[in-house]
N, C-alpha and C positions, 0 to 999 in steps of 0.2 A: 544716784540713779536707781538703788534698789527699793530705794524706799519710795520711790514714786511711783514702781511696777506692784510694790503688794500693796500702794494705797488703792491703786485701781483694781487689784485683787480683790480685795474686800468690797470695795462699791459693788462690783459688777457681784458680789456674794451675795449681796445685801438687797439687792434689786429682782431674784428671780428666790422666791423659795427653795430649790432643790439644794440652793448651793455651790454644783457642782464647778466644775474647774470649767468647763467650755457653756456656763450657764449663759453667758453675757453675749454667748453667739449664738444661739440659738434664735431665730424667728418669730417675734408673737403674733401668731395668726389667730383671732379669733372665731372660735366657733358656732356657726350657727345654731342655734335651737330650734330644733321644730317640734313644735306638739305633737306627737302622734301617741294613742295609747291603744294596744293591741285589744285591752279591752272593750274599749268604745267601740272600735270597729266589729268585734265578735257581738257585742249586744245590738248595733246598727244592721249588720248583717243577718242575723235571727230575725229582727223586726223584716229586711227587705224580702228577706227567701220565704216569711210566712206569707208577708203579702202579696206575692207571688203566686203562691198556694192558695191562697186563700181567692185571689182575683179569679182562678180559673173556673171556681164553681158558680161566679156571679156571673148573670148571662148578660153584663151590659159590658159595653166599647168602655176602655181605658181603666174597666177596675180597677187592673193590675195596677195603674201607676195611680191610681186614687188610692188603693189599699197603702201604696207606697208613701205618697205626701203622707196622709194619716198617722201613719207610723213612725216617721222620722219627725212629725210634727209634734207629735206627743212625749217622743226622746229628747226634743227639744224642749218644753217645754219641763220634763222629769227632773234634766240633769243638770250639775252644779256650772257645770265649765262648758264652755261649746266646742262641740266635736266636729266641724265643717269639713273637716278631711273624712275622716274616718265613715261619716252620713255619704259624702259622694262617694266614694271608692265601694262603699256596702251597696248604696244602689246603683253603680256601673254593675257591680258584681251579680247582683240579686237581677238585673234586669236583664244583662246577659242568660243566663240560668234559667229562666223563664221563656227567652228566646228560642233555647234548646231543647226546653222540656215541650215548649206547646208545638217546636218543629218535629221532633221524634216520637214523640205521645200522638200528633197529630199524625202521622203516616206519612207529612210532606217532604222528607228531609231529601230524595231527588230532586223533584222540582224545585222547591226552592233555592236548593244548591247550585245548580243549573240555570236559574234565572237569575235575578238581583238578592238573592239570599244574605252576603256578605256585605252591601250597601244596606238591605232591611237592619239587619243586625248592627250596623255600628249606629244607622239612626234610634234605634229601641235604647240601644246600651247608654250611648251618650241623654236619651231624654230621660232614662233613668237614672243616671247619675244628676241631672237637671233638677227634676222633680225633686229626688231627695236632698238635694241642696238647697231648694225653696223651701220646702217643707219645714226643714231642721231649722232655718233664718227666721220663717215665721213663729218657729215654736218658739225660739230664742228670744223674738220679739216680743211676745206674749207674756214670757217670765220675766222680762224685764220690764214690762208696766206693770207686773203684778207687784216684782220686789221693791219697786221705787216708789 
């Protein structure tokens, strides 16, 4: 009978790398992988907050989120691997920002506040994160009739 508890000693040894004695009860849950790379998102986010900046000097309706496709379109089209997360989260971020600045910059931040302020904002943020998520698909799309 002992020899049949250290056969199963070793199997269950055998079966999990660490070895350890309670290896064989342990749970294998595997782990999700998410792509995210802090750097994407810092080089996404530079592109959204210049276009941002940059939309406010151009005296036409929707610059801002035109500067925005442009810039995530051309990240897309730059870079090796697609950064889908990183491009929206940079333009929720970058569009928000922009939100703020042209409410505070603008002198409106009472009334706005006071009216539908909080419903403007979550529509701007969310078409911001929109935009650069099309933006970055189509740049993706472009590099990839280029490389094929």
């Amino acid at each position: 009978m002992d020899q049949t508890v250290e056969v199963e000693r070793e199997r269950e040894g055998e079966d999990d790398p660490s070895g350890g004695r309670l290896a064989g009860l342990r749970p294998r849950v595997p782990r999700p992988s998410i792509p995210f790379s802090l750097r994407a998102l810092a080089v996404a986010l530079a592109l959204g907050v210049a276009a941002m900046v940059g939309g406010t000097f151009v005296p036409v309706p929707g610059a801002r989120f035109g500067l925005l496709f442009a810039g995530t379109f051309l990240y897309g089209v730059a870079s090796a691997a697609s950064q889908y997360v990183e491009c929206a989260l940079a333009g929720l971020l970058a569009a928000g920002l922009g939100f703020v600045l042209s409410v505070v910059l603008g002198g409106a931040l009472l009334p706005v506040l006071a009216g539908y302020g909080v419903e403007l904002a979550g529509v701007g943020v969310t078409t911001g994160g929109l935009v650069a998520l099309v933006g970055h698909y189509f740049g993706r799309d472009l590099r990839a009739g280029w490389t094929s």
